[in-house]
C-alpha positions in Angstrom: 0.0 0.0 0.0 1.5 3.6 -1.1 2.0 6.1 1.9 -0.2 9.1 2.1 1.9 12.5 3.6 0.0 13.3 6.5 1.2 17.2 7.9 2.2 17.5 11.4 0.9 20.9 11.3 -0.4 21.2 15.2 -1.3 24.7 16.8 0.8 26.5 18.7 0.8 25.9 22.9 1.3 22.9 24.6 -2.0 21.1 25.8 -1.3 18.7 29.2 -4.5 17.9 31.1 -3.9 15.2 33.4 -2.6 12.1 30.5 -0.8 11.8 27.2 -4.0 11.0 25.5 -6.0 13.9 26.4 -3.2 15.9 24.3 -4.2 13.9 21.1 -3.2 16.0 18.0 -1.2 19.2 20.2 2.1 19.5 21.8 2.8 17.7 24.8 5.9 18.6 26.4 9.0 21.5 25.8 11.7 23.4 27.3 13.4 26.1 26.3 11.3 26.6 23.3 8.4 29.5 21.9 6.2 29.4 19.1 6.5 31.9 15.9 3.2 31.5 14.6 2.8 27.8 13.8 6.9 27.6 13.7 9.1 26.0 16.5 12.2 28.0 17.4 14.6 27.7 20.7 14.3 30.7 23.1 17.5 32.5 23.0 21.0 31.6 25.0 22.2 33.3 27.9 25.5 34.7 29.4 27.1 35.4 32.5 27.5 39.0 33.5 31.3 39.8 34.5 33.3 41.7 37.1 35.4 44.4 34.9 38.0 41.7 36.1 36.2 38.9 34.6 34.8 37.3 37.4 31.6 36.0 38.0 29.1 38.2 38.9 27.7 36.2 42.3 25.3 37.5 45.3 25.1 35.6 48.5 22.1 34.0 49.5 19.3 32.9 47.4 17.6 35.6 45.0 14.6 36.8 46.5 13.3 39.8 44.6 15.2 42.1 41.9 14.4 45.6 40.1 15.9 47.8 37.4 16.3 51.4 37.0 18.2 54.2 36.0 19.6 56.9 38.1 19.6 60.2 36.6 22.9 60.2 35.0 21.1 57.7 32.8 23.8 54.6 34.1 21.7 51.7 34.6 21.3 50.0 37.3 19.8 46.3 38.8 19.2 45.3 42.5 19.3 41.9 44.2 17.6 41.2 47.8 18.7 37.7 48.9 17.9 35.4 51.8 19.5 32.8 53.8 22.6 32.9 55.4 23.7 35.3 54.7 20.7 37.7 54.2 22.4 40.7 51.4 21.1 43.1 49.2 23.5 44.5 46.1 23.4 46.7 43.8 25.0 46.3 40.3 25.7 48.8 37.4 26.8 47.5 34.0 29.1 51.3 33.9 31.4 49.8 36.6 30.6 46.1 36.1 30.9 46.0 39.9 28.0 44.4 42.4 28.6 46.7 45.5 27.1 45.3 48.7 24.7 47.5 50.3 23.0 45.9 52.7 21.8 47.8 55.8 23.6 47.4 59.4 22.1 44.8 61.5 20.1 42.9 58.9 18.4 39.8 60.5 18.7 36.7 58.1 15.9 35.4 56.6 14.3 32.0 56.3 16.0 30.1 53.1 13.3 28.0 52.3 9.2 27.8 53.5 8.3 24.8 55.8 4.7 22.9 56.4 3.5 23.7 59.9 2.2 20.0 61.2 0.8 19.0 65.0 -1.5 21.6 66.7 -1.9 24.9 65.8 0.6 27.4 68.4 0.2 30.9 69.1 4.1 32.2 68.9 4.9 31.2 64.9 4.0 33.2 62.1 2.4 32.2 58.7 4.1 34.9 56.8 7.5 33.8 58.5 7.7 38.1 59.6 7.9 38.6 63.3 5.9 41.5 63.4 2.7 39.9 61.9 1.5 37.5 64.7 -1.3 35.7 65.4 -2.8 32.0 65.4 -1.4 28.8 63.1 -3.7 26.2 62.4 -1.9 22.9 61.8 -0.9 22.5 58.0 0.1 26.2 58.1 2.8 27.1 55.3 5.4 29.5 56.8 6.8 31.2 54.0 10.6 31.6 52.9 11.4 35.4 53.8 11.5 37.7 50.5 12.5 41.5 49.6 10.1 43.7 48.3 11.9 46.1 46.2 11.7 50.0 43.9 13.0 52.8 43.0 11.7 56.4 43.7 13.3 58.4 41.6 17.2 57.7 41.4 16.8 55.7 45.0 16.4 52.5 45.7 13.8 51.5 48.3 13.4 48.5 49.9 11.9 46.3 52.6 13.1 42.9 53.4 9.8 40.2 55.4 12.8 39.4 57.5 12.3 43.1 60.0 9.7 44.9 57.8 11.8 47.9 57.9 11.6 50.8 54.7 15.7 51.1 53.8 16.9 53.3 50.9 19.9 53.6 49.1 21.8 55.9 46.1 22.5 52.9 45.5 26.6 53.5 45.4 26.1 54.0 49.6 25.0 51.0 52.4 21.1 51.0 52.7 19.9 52.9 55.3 16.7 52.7 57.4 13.9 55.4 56.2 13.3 58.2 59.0 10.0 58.4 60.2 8.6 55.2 57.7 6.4 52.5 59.7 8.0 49.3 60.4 6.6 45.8 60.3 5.8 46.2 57.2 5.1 43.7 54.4 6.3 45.2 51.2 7.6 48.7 49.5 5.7 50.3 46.3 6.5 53.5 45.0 3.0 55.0 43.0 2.8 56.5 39.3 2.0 59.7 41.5 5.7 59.5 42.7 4.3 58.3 46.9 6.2 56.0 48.6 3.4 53.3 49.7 4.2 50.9 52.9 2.2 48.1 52.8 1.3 46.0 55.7 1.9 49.5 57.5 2.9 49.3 61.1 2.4 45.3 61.3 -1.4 45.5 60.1 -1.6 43.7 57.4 -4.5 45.3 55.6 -3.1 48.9 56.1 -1.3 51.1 53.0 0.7 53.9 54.6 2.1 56.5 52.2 4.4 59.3 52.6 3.7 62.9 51.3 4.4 63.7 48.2 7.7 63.4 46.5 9.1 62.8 50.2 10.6 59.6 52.6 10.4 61.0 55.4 7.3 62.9 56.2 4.6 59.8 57.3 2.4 61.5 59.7 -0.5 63.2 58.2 -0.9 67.0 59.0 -2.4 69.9 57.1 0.1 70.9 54.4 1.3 67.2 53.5 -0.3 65.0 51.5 0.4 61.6 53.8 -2.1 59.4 54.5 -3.2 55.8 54.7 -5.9 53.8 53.5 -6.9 50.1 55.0 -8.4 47.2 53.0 -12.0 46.2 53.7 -11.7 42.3 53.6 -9.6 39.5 55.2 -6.9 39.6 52.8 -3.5 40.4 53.8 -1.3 42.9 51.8 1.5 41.2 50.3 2.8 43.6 47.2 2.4 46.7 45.1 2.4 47.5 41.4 2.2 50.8 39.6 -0.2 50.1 36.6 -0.9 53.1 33.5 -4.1 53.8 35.4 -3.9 53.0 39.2 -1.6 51.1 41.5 -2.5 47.3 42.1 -2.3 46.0 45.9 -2.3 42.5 45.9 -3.3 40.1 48.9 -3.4 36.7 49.3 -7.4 36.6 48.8 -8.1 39.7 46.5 -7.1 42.7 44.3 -7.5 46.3 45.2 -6.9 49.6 43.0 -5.1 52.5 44.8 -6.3 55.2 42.7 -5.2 59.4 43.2 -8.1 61.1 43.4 -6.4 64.8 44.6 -7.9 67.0 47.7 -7.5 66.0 51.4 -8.2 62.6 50.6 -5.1 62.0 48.5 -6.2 58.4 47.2 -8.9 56.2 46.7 -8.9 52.3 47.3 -11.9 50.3 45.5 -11.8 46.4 45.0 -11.0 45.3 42.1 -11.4 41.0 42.2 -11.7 39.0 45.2 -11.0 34.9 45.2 -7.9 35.5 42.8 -5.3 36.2 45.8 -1.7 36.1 44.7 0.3 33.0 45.6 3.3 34.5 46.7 4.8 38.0 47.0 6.7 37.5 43.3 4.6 36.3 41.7 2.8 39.0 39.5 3.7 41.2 36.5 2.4 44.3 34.9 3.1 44.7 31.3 1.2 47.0 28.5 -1.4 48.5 31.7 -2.0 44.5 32.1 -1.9 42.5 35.3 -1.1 39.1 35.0 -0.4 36.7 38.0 -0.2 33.2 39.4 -3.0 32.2 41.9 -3.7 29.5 44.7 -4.6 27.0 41.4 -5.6 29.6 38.8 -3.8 32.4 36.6 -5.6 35.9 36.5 -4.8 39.1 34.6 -6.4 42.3 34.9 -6.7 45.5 32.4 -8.6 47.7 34.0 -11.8 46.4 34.0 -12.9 43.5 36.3 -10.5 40.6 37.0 -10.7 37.0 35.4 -9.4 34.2 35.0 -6.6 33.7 32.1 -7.3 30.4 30.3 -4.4 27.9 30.8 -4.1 24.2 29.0 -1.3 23.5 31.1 -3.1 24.5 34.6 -3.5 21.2 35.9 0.4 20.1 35.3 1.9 22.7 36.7 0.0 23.2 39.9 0.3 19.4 40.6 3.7 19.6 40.1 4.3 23.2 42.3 5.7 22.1 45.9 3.2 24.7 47.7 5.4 25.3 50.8 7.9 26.9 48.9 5.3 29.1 46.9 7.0 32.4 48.2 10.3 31.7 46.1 7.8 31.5 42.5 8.8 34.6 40.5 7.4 36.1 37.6 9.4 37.5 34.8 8.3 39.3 31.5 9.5 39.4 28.2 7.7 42.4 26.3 9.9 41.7 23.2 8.5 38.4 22.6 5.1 38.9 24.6 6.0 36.4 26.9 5.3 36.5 30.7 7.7 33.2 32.7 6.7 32.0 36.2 9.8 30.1 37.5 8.2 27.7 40.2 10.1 24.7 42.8 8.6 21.9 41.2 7.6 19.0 43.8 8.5 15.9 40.6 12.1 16.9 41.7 12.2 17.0 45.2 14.1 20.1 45.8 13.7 23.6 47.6 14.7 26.2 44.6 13.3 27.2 41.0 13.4 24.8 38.9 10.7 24.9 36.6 8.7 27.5 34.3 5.7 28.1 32.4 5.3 30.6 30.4 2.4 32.3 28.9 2.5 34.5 25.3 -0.3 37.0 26.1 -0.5 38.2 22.7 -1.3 34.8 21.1 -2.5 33.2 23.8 -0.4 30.2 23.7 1.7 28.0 26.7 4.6 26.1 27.0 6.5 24.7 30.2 10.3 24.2 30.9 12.8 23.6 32.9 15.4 26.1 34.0 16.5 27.2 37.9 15.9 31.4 37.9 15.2 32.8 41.4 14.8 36.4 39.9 14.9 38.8 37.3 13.7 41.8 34.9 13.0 41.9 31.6 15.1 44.5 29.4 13.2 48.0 29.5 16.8 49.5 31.2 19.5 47.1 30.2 19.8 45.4 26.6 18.5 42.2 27.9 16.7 40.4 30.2 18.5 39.7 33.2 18.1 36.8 35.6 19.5 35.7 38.9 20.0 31.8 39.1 19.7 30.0 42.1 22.9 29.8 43.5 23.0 34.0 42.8 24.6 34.5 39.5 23.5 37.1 37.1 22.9 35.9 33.7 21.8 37.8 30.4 19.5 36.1 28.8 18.1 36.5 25.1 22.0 36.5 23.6 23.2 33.9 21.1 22.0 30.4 21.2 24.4 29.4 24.2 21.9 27.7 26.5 24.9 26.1 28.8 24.3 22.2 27.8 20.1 22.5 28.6 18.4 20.8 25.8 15.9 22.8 23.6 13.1 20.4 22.2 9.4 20.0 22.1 7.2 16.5 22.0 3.7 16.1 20.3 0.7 14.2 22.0 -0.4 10.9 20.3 -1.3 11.2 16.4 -3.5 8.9 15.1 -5.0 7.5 11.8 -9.2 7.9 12.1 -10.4 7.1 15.2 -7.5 5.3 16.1 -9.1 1.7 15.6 -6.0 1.2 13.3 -1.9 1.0 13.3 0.2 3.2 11.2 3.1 2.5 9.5 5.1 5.4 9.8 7.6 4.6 6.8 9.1 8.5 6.1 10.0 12.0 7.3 10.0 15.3 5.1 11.6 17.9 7.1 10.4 21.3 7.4 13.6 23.4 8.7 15.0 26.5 7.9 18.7 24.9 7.9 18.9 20.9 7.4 19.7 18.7 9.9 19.6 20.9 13.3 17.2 19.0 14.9 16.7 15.1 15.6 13.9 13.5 15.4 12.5 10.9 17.4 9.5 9.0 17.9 7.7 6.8 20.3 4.9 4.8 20.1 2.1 2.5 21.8 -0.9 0.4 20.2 -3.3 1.9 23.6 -3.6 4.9 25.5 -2.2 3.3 28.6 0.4 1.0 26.9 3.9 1.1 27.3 5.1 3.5 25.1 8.9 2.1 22.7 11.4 4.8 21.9 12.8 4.7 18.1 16.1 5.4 17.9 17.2 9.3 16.7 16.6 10.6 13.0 18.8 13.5 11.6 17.2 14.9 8.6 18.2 15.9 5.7 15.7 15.5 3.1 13.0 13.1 2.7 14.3 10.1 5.4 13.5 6.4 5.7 12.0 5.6 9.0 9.9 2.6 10.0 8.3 2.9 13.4 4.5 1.5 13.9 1.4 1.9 16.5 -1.8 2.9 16.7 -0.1 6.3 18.7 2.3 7.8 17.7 4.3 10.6 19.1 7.2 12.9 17.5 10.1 14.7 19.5 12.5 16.9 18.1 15.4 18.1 19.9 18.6 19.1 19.3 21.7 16.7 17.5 25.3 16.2 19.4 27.8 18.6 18.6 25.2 21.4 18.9 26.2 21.9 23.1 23.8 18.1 23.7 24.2 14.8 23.8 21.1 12.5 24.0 21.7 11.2 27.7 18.6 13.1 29.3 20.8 12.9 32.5 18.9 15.5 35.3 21.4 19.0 36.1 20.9 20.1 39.9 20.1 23.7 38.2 17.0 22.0 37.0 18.1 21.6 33.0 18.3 18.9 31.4 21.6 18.5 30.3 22.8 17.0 26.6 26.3 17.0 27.7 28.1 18.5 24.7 30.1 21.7 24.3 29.3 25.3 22.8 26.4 26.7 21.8 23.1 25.1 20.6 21.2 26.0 17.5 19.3 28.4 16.6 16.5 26.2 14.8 13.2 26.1 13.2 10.8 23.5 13.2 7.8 23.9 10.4 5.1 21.7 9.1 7.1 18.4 9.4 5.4 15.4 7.2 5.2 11.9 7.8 4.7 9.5 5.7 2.4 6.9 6.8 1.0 3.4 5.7 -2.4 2.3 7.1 -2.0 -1.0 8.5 -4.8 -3.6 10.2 -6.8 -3.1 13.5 -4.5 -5.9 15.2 
């Protein structure tokens, strides 16, 4: 019987709900990959930034939080909180190539990692892991790793670390200092479109906003003449971070959403809910790109543009939050990529058993597409002040991401759900390959197979295309991976990296690929 060439044109975004079957005719599984239109292509390489003598750029502690900004000599700047032991915050300057340690005298270390509370419920620990919060903890309590909140106002930094809820500042060339006047126990730092320095969690309550008058630090206490004030939340949410939006400035809690919005006169600011069930699920893990809100929930993902909040459509929703190891939600960071549309959470994944970032999914929220991944980022900013995106790894190097196709040994590739002939009553002969690629032969194919949804799945060995290519694998499913060849910085070991990559154990960079409508060429067989 002649083969019929059948395309393996499948739309864009990965579909994974619950088993392999249920992603008949999509995408399965990826890393390190993102769609251009129907076409494959590897997400760019990354670098590690370098002391002017050439050293590694390294922060101690685990990455906890990061900005950009400029300072008004236009030199642009990035800062790192970390936890641990030690507990630091840096600053770092691409002018000087120098990270400068400017962490504030008599900085209490923070918790490295979250922990389950289990046994009865006490009155003396914390569920946000802050001393100055308080109050009760019901058995199965989550105390939360300890996290920096962190902005700029104007050319100076601001900061407040969970660890002492104190407001510090910085140039940022001097040693943080602690904010005359500003509340302490507080929860986070946000600095409004309005130019007010908001404290949120103010004075250990952790439904109170505190801001400071008007284009000052220091002046807290409302008075006539000042524009200080303070504004508390009207539900059992707890304040937990701040985001200047185009229109307003989003306070997230851990149940809801609320708008800070300036409405002038004595009153200063308004504060009007915005969503409630859609609480963030840890302090990092929103981003506001384009006026657009977009965050990771207790099981859900939400955005909001202004008008009411709802929930953003995910087909990889049930993977990823099966796989999230919940008491270390407070270390899940989210990271945008305007350039390519793309928003990355990077999440401790509980498949792997360990305590740092690990994994990411990643949202286009142009297209509407998702694909997940696997590489360990604790931090970072996308590139609105440097050229790049930049990214803190978990053991605190700084890495600029987006640059050539050097992806240090992690393996770029994407996997298909089953594909089958009718209804899938019958085997197929798959007895060819046309490759669709812009240059031949930079990616290997591979394909597995099983004659039932729960069968045992066989492996075919690895095809490297160069034109139309002999192939002979058969079942009644039939799945197609394509990853990258040896020589190209992989080697087909799929051997596990403690960074959370999947390493291919090769040298130099990878490729810069494209995968389009791939066909196969198939022979129908029986219904044996």
């Amino acid at each position: 019987m002649a083969e019929t060439l059948i395309p393996l044109a499948l739309p864009p975004g990965l579909v994974r709900r619950g088993t392999i079957y249920a992603s008949k005719g999509r995408w399965y599984d990826s890393s390190l990959i993102r769609f251009e239109g129907n076409v494959v292509r590897p997400i760019g390489g990354w670098s590690l930034a370098r002391t002017a003598a050439g050293g590694d750029i390294q922060a101690l502690g685990f990455p906890r939080g990061s900005h950009t900004w400029r300072k008004n000599d236009a030199t642009a700047w990035v800062a790192v909180g970390t936890m641990g032991t030690p507990s630091k915050l840096y600053a770092y300057s691409s002018s000087t190539a120098t990270l400068t340690d400017i962490t504030p005298a008599g900085l209490v270390n923070g918790a490295a990692d979250g922990s389950l509370v289990t046994g009865t419920g006490r009155w003396d620990l914390d569920p946000w892991d802050v001393s100055p919060w308080g109050g009760s903890v019901a058995a199965g309590t989550i105390m939360d790793a300890a996290t920096w909140s962190l902005d700029s106002f104007g050319e100076i930094l601001v900061a407040c670390s969970t660890t002492d809820g104190k407001l510090y500042s910085s140039t940022p060339t001097a040693q943080a200092t602690q904010v005359t006047n500003a509340p302490v126990g507080n929860r986070a730092v946000c600095v409004t479109p309005e130019r007010f320095v908001v404290a949120l969690g103010a004075g250990s309550d952790p439904r109170l906003a505190q801001w400071a008058s008007r284009e000052t630090l220091t002046t807290w206490a409302a008075a006539p003449g000042n524009t200080a004030g303070q504004l508390t939340i009207a539900s059992g949410g707890r304040l937990m971070v701040g985001h200047a939006s185009t229109r307003e400035t989003l306070l997230f809690t851990d149940m809801d959403l609320w708008a800070l919005r300036f409405i002038g006169g004595n009153l200063v600011y308004g504060l009007v809910q915005v969503g409630d069930h859609c609480g963030l699920i840890g302090p990092n893990a929103a981003a506001v790109v384009g006026g657009t809100a977009y965050w990771m929930g207790n099981g859900q993902f939400f955005l909001y543009d202004g008008g009411t909040v709802r929930p953003l459509p995910c087909d990889v929703r049930d993977y990823v939050f099966s796989d999230l190891r919940r008491e270390q939600k407070a270390k899940i960071c989210a990271v945008t990529n305007a350039a390519y549309g793309e928003i990355t959470w990077y999440y401790p994944s509980a498949s792997q058993n360990g305590t740092e970032n690990d994994r990411y999914v990643t949202v286009n929220y142009r297209e509407g597409w998702w694909v997940i991944g696997r590489l360990a980022r604790a931090a970072g900013n996308d590139a609105d002040v440097f050229n790049s995106p930049l990214l803190w790894s978990t053991d605190g190097h700084l890495y600029s991401h987006e640059t050539g196709n050097d992806r240090s040994g992690a393996e770029s590739f994407i996997e298909s759900g089953p594909l089958e002939i009718g209804d899938g009553d019958r085997v197929a002969l798959v007895s060819s390959m046309l490759p669709d690629e812009a240059v031949s032969g930079q990616v290997l194919v591979t394909f597995k197979t099983a004659f039932e949804p729960n069968g045992t799945e066989t492996t075919s060995s690895a095809y490297q295309l160069a034109s139309k290519t002999d192939v002979r694998v058969s079942g009644r499913q039939v799945r197609v991976r394509f990853g990258e060849p040896a020589g190209s910085g992989v080697l087909l070991d799929g051997s596990h990296l403690l960074d959370g990559s999947w390493t291919m154990n090769g040298a130099g960079p990878g490729n810069d690929y494209r995968v389009g409508t791939f066909r196969l060429g198939v022979i129908p067989q029986g219904r044996r």
